[in-house]
C-alpha positions in Angstrom: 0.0 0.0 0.0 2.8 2.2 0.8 4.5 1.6 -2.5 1.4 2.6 -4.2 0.6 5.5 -2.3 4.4 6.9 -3.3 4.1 6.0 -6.7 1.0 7.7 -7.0 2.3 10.8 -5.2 5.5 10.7 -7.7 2.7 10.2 -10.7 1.0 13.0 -9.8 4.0 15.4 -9.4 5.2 13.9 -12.3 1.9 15.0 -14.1 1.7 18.5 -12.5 5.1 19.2 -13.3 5.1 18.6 -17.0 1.6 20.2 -17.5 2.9 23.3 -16.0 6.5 23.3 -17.9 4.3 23.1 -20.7 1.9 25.8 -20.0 5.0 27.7 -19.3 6.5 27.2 -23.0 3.1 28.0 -24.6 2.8 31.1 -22.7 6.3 31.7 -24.0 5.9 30.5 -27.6 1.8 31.8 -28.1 2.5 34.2 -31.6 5.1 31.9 -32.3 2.8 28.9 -32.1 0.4 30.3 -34.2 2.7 30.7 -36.6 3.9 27.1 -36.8 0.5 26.3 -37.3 0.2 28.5 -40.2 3.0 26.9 -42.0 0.1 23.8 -42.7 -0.3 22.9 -46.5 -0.4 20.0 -48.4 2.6 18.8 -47.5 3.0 15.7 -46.0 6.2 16.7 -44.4 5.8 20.0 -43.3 3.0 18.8 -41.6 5.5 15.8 -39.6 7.5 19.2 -38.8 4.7 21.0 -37.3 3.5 18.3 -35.5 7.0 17.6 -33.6 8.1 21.1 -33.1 4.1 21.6 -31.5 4.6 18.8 -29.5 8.0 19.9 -28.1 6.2 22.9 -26.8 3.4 21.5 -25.5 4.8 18.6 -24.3 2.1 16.0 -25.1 1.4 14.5 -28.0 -2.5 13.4 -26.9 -3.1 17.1 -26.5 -1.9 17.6 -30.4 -3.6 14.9 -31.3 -6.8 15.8 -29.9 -6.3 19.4 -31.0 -5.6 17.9 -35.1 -9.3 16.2 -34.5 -10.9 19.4 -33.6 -8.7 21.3 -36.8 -10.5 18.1 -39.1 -13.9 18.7 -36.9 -13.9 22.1 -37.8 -12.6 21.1 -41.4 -10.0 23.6 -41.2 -7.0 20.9 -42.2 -7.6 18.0 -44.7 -6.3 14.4 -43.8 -3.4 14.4 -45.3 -2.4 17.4 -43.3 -3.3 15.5 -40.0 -1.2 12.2 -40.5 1.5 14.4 -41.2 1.0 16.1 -37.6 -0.1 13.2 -35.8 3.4 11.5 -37.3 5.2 14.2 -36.2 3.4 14.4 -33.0 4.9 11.3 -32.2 8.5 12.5 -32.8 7.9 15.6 -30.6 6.8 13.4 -27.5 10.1 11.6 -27.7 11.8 15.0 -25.8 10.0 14.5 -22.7 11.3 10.7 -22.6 15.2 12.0 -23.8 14.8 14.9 -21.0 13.5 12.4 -18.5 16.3 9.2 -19.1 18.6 11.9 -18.5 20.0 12.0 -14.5 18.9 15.9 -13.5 17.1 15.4 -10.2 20.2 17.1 -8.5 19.0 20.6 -10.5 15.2 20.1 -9.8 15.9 22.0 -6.4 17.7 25.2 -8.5 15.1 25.2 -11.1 12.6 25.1 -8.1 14.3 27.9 -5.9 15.2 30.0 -9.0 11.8 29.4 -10.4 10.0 30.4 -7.4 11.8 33.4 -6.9 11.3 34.6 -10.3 7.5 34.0 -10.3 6.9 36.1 -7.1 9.5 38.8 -7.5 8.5 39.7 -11.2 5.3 41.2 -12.7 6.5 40.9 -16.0 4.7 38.1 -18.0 8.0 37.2 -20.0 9.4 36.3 -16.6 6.8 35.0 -15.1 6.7 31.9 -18.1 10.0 31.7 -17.7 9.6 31.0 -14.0 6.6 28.4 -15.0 8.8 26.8 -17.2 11.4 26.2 -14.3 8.6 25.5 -11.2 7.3 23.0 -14.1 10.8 21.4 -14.5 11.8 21.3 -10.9 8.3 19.9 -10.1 8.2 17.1 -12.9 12.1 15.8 -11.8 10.8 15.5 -7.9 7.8 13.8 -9.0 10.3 11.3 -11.1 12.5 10.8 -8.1 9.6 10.1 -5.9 8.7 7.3 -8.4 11.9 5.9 -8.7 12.3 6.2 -4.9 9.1 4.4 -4.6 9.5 1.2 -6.9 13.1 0.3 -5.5 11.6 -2.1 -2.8 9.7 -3.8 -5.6 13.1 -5.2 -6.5 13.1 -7.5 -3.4 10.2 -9.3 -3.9 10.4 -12.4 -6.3 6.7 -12.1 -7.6 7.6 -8.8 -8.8 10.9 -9.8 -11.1 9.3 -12.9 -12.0 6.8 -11.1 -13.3 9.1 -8.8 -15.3 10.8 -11.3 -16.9 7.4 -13.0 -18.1 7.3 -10.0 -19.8 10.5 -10.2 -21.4 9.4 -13.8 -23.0 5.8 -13.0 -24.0 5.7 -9.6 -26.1 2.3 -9.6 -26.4 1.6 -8.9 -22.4 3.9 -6.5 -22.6 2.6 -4.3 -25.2 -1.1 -4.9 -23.8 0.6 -3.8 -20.5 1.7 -0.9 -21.7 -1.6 0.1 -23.6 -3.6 -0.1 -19.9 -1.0 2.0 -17.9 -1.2 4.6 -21.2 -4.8 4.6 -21.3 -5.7 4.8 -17.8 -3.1 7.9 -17.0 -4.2 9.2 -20.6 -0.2 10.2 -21.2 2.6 8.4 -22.6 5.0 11.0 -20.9 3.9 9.6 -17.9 3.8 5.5 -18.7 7.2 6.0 -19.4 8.2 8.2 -16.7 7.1 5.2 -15.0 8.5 2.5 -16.9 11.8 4.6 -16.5 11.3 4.7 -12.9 11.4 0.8 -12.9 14.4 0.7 -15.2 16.4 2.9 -13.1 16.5 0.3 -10.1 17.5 -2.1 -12.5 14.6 -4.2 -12.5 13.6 -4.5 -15.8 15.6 -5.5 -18.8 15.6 -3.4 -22.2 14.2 -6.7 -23.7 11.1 -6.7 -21.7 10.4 -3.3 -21.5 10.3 -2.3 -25.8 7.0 -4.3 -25.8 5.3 -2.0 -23.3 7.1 1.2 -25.1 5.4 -0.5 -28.2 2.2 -0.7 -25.7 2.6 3.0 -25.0 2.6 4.1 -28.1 -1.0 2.8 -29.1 -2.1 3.7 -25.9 -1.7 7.0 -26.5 -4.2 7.1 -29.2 -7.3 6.1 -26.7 -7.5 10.0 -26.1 -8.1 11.2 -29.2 -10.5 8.6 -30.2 -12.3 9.8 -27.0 -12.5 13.0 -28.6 -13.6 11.9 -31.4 -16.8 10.6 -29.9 -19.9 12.2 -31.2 -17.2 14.7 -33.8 -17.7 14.9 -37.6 -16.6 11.9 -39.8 -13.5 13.2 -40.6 -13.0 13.7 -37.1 -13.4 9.9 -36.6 -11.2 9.3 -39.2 -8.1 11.5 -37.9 -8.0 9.8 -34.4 -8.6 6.0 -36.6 -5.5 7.1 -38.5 -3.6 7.4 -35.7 -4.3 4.0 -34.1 -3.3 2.9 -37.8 -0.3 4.2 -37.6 0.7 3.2 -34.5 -0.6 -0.3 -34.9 1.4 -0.7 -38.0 4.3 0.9 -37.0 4.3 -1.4 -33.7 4.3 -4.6 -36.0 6.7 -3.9 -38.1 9.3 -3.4 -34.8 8.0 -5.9 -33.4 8.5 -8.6 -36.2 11.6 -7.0 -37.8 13.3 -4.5 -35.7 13.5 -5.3 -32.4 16.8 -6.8 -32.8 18.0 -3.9 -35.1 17.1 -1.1 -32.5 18.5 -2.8 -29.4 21.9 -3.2 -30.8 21.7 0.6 -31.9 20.5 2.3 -28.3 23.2 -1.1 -26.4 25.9 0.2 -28.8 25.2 4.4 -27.9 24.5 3.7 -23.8 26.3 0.2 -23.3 25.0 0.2 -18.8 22.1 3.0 -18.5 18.9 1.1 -19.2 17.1 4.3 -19.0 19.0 5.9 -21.6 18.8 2.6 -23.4 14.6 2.9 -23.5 14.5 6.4 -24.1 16.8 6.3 -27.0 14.5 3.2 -28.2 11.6 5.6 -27.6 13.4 8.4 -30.0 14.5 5.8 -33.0 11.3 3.7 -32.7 9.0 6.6 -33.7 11.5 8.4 -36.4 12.3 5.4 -38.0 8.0 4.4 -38.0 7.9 8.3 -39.9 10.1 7.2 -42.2 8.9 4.3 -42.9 5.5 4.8 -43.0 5.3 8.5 -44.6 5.3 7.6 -48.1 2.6 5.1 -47.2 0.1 8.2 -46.0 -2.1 8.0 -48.6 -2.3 4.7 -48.5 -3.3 5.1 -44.6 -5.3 8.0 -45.7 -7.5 5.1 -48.1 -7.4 2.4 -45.1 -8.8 5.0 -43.1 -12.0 6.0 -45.5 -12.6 2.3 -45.7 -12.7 1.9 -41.6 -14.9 4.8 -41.3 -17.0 5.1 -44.6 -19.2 8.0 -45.6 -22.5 6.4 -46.6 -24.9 7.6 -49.8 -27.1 8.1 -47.5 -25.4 10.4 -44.7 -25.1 14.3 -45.1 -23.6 15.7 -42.1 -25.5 18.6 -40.7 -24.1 21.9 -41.8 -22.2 23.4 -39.2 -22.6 26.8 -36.9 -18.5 27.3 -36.5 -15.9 26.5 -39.1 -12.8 27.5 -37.3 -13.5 26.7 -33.5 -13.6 23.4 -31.3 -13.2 22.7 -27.7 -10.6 20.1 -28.6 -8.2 22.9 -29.7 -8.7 24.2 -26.0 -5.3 21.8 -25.5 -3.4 24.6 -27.3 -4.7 28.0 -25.8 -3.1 30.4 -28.3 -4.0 28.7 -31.6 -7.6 28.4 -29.9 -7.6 32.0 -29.7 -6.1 32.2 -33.0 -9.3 29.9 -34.4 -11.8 32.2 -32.5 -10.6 35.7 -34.0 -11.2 33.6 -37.7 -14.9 32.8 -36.0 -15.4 36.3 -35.2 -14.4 37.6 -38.5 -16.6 34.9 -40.2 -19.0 36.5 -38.3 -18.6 39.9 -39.4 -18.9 38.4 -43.1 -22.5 37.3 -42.2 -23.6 40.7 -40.6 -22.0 42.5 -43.6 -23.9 40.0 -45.9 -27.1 40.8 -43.7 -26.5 44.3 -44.6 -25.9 43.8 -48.1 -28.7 42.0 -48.6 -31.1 44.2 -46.6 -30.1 47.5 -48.1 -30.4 45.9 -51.9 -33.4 44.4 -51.0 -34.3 47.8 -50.2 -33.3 49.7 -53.3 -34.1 47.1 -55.9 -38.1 45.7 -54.1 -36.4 42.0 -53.6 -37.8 40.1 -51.3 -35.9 37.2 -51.7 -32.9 39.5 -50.5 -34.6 40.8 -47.8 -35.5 37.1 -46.4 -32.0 36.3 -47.0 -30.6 39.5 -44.8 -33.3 37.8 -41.8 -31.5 34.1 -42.5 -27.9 36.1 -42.5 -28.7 37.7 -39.1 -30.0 34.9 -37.4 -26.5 33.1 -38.1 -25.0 36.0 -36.2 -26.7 35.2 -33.6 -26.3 31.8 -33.4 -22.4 32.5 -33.8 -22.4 35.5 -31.4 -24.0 32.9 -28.8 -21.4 29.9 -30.0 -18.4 32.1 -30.3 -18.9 33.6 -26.4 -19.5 30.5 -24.9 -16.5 29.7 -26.4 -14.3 32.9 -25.0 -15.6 31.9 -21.5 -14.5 28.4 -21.5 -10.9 29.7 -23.6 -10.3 32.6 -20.4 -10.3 29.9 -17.9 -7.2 28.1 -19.8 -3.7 28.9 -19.2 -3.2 32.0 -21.5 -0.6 34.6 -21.2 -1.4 38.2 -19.9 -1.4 39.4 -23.7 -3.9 36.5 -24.3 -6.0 37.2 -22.3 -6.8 41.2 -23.2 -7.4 39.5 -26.7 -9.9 37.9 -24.9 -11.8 40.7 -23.2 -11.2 42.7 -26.2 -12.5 39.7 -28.8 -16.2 39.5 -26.1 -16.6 43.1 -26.8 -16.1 42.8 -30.8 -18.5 39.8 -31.1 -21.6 41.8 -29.1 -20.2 45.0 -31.7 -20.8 43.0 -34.4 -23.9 41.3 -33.3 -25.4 44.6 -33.1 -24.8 45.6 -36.7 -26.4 41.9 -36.9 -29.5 43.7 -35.5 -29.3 47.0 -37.3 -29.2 45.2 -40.6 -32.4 43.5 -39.4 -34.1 46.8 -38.8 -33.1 47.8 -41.8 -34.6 44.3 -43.5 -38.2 45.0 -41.7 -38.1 48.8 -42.4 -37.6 47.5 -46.3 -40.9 44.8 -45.6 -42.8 47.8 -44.7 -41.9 50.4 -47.6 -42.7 46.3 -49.9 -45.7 46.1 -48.6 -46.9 49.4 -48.8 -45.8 50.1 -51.9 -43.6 53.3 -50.7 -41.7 55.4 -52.5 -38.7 57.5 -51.8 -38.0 60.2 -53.6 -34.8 59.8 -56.2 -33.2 62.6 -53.8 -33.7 60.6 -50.7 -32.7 57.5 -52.5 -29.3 58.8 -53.9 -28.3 60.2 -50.2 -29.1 57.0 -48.7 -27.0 55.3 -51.3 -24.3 57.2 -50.6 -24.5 57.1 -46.9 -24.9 53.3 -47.3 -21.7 53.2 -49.3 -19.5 55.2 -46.9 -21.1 53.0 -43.8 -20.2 49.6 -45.3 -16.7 50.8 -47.1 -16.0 51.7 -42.9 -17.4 47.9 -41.6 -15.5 46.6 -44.2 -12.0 48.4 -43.4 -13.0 47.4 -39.7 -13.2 44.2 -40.5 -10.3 44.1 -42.6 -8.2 46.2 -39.5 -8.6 43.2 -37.2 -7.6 40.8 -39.5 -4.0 42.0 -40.4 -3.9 43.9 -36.8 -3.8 47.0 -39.2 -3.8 50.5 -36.7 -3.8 53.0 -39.8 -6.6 51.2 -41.2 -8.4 51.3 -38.3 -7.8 55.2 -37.5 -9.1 55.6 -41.5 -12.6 54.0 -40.0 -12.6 56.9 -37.3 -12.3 59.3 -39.8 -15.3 57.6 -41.8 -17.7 57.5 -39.5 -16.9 60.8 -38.8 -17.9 61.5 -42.7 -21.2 59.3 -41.9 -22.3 61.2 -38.9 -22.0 64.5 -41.4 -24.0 62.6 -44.0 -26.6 61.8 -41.2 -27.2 65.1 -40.2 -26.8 66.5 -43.6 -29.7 63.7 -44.6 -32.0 64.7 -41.6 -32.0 68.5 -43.1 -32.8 67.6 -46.5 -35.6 65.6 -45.6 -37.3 68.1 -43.5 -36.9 70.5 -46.3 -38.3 67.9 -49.1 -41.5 67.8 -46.3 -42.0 71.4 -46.2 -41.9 71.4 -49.8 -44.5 68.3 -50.2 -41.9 66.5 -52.0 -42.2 63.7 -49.3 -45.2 62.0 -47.1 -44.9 61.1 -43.4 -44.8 57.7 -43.5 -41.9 57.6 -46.1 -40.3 59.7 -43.7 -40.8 57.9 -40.5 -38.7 54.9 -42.3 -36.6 57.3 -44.2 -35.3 58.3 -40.7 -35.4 55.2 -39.1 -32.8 54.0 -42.0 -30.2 56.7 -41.8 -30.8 56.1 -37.8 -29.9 52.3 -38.4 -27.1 53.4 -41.0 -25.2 55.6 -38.6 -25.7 53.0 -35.5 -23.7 50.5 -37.6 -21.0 53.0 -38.6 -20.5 53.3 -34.6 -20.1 49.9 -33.8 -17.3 49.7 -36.6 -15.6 52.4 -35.0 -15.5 50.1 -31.7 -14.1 47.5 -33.7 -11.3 49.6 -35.1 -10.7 51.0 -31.2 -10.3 47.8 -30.1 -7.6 47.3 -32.7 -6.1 50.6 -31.8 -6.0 49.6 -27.9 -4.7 46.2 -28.5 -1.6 47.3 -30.8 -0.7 50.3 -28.5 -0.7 47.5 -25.8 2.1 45.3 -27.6 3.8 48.6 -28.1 3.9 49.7 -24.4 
């Protein structure tokens, strides 16, 4: 009971400690992360790059995983782009094993004491991921030596060694051994913190310990298939392809280079059997990529025949196209994902208002039903998308992060309210449909104007927070300042064309209620554009 109480404490450190070393280097790496993502195409093996170097940061390679199934479940990456991630994801997890074999515990208490300090002596966020990174590391080689400190008296008792060397003569328990530990902890990293742990008493032979690294390795795919529960078809088929690949990759060592790989790692580390595994652990998943990467699309085909799409299936149309819960693994490319949802919001209330106002001019119904349809998808998104930003603030964001946060909840009500000023706009043009009003050619040419200059500024809004574009944004100030001239301008011209008869009442009460809608929506792009303003004089500061 004692042992197990230890090894559990150890597990846990173990667990805390590389979680928090990794929140630490994505705090760190955020823009840069992002940017690794971008570097996605078709490419088979820029996508193995992206996946290891995303993986090094984050330091688990279930996380990426489960963060490629929500990219397919949001059917922002293709699969060929996620077995080239999901390989490389493998590769990356390797460098918490190589950092792990290696014997460090005697700097876990500087890391600790130099970490701590850092963290409560500094405000500045730079330093304080730093000091995360070192707490993390510190943390995560206490937790190791617990484990190893733990398992030593297993040594003594026969049952235990027996056991071990069962292991060593009948593969098959081994790797079905090391598939339970990996799927009940739900990380590899930690399995073979573990199976390190044992090695390092010298319990456990590097014979009997590659068929539960094999184990490991297929283990680690029960999370994503989790998360794949109740996703999109291709969402299915991403976490199946990794199980493939794995599976495959794990016979082909096991039938042909077991041998090979044990005279490499003996050969490099002749006495550690730690460094022996984790060296196994290194070659065993760069040689699998290089085996099996110019079999993807063959994987790819296995895959679509595993998880088929049938005749009869259509998948139900989707509210978001850039955001899933599963990318919550990786904070900053989640916020990443969520200013692309936003913007793809913004398209739909600028279609709304498209559609209203030339349903408007030209009598078209159809246009005005489809500026109603438009606006309720804002809604449905501005609903989605916030929900979203709540569960995304209670991650482990840096300080920049999380402004774009705040600033991103404000945006998303902004543009949900040109939403509703477009549908104003939509039942004001009903009314003039239905009872068969007519402005006068005057009134119509300053309301085309005014409708031009309004959506020229929601566009360059728009357009602003996309490239993070301050002049841009300043230019939408200046606009709306040229629409509020146009209002007024607009409101005198139409009292005049009553006095002079030139006008009724009621095409005036939705004359006015038009410019009033116009000029609303030119204010709520001028909050867009501040909050672009705000956020770059931020970075600047």
């Amino acid at each position: 009971m004692e042992i197990a109480i230890n090894l559990m404490g150890g597990l846990g450190l173990f667990l805390y400690g590389m979680n928090l070393m990794g929140d630490g280097l994505q705090k760190s790496a955020g823009a840069k992360l992002r940017r690794i993502i971008e570097l996605l195409t078709s490419n088979v093996l820029m996508g193995v790059i992206v996946g290891a170097l995303v993986t090094a940061i984050i330091q688990s390679s279930s996380a990426t995983t489960v963060m490629v199934v929500g990219f397919v479940n949001a059917g922002i990456m293709t699969l060929p782009q996620a077995i080239g991630v999901i390989m490389g994801a493998n590769i990356g997890t390797t460098i918490t094993a190589q950092l792990v074999s290696l014997n460090l515990v005697g700097l876990a208490p500087v890391a600790l004491g130099i970490g701590i300090i850092l963290y409560l002596f500094s405000s500045k966020p730079k330093v304080k991921n730093m000091a995360e990174i070192l707490i993390g590391f510190g943390i995560l080689f206490t937790g190791m030596d617990f484990m190893k400190d733990a398992v030593k008296p297993l040594t003594e008792f026969e049952g235990f060694t027996m056991a071990l060397s069962t292991l060593g003569q009948n593969p098959i328990l081994g790797i079905l051994l090391g598939f339970g530990i990996t799927a009940i902890v739900q990380s590899s990293s930690a399995s073979m913190g573990m199976l390190l742990a044992v090695a390092s008493t010298g319990a456990i032979s590097l014979g009997a310990a590659l068929p539960i690294l094999y184990g490991e390795n297929i283990g680690t795919c029960v999370t994503s298939l989790i998360s794949s529960i109740g996703a999109s078809k291709n969402a299915r088929r991403a976490a199946t392809m990794h199980l493939i690949f794995n599976i495959i990759g794990t016979m082909v060592f096991m039938l042909l280079l077991t041998k090979p790989i044990t005279m490499m790692v003996t050969h490099l580390d002749p006495t550690d059997v730690s460094r022996q595994i984790a060296n196994s652990h290194t070659l065993f998943n760069i040689i699998n990529v290089i085996i099996l990467l110019p079999f993807s699309k063959f994987i790819v085909k296995l895959t679509m025949k595993l998880v088929p799409e049938r005749e009869d299936e259509i998948e139900d149309r989707k509210t978001v196209k850039y955001i899933d819960e599963r990318m919550m693994e990786t904070p900053s490319i989640a916020l990443s994902n969520t200013v692309k949802e936003t913007l793809r919001m913004g398209d739909k209330a600028k279609k709304a208002l498209i559609n209203s106002m030339e349903g408007l001019f030209e009598g078209s119904n159809s246009k005005v039903k489809k500026a109603f349809e438009e606006e309720s998808k804002v809604n449905l998104l501005q609903k989605t998308i916030l929900n979203y930003l709540l569960k995304l603030s209670k991650t482990s964001l840096s300080n920049e992060s999380r402004e774009t946060v705040d600033e991103l909840f404000n945006t998303v009500n902004d543009i949900e309210r040109i939403g509703d000023h477009a549908e104003n706009i939509a039942e004001l043009a009903e009314i003039i449909l239905e009872k068969d009003l007519n402005l006068s050619k005057e009134g119509k040419d300053e309301l085309v104007q005014m409708y031009n200059k309004v959506v020229d500024a929601y566009s360059a809004a728009l357009e602003s927070m996309e490239n993070n574009d301050i002049d841009l944004a300043c230019k939408v100030i200046k606009m709306e300042e040229q629409v509020d001239v146009m209002e007024k301008v607009c409101r005198e011209n139409h009292m005049r064309r009553l006095s002079e008869n030139l006008c009724t009442i009621d095409n005036g009460v939705v004359y006015l209620d038009i410019i009033s809608n116009l000029e609303r929506i030119s204010d709520h792009s001028v909050n867009i554009a501040q909050q672009v303003i705000k956020s770059r004089n931020k970075n600047i500061a």
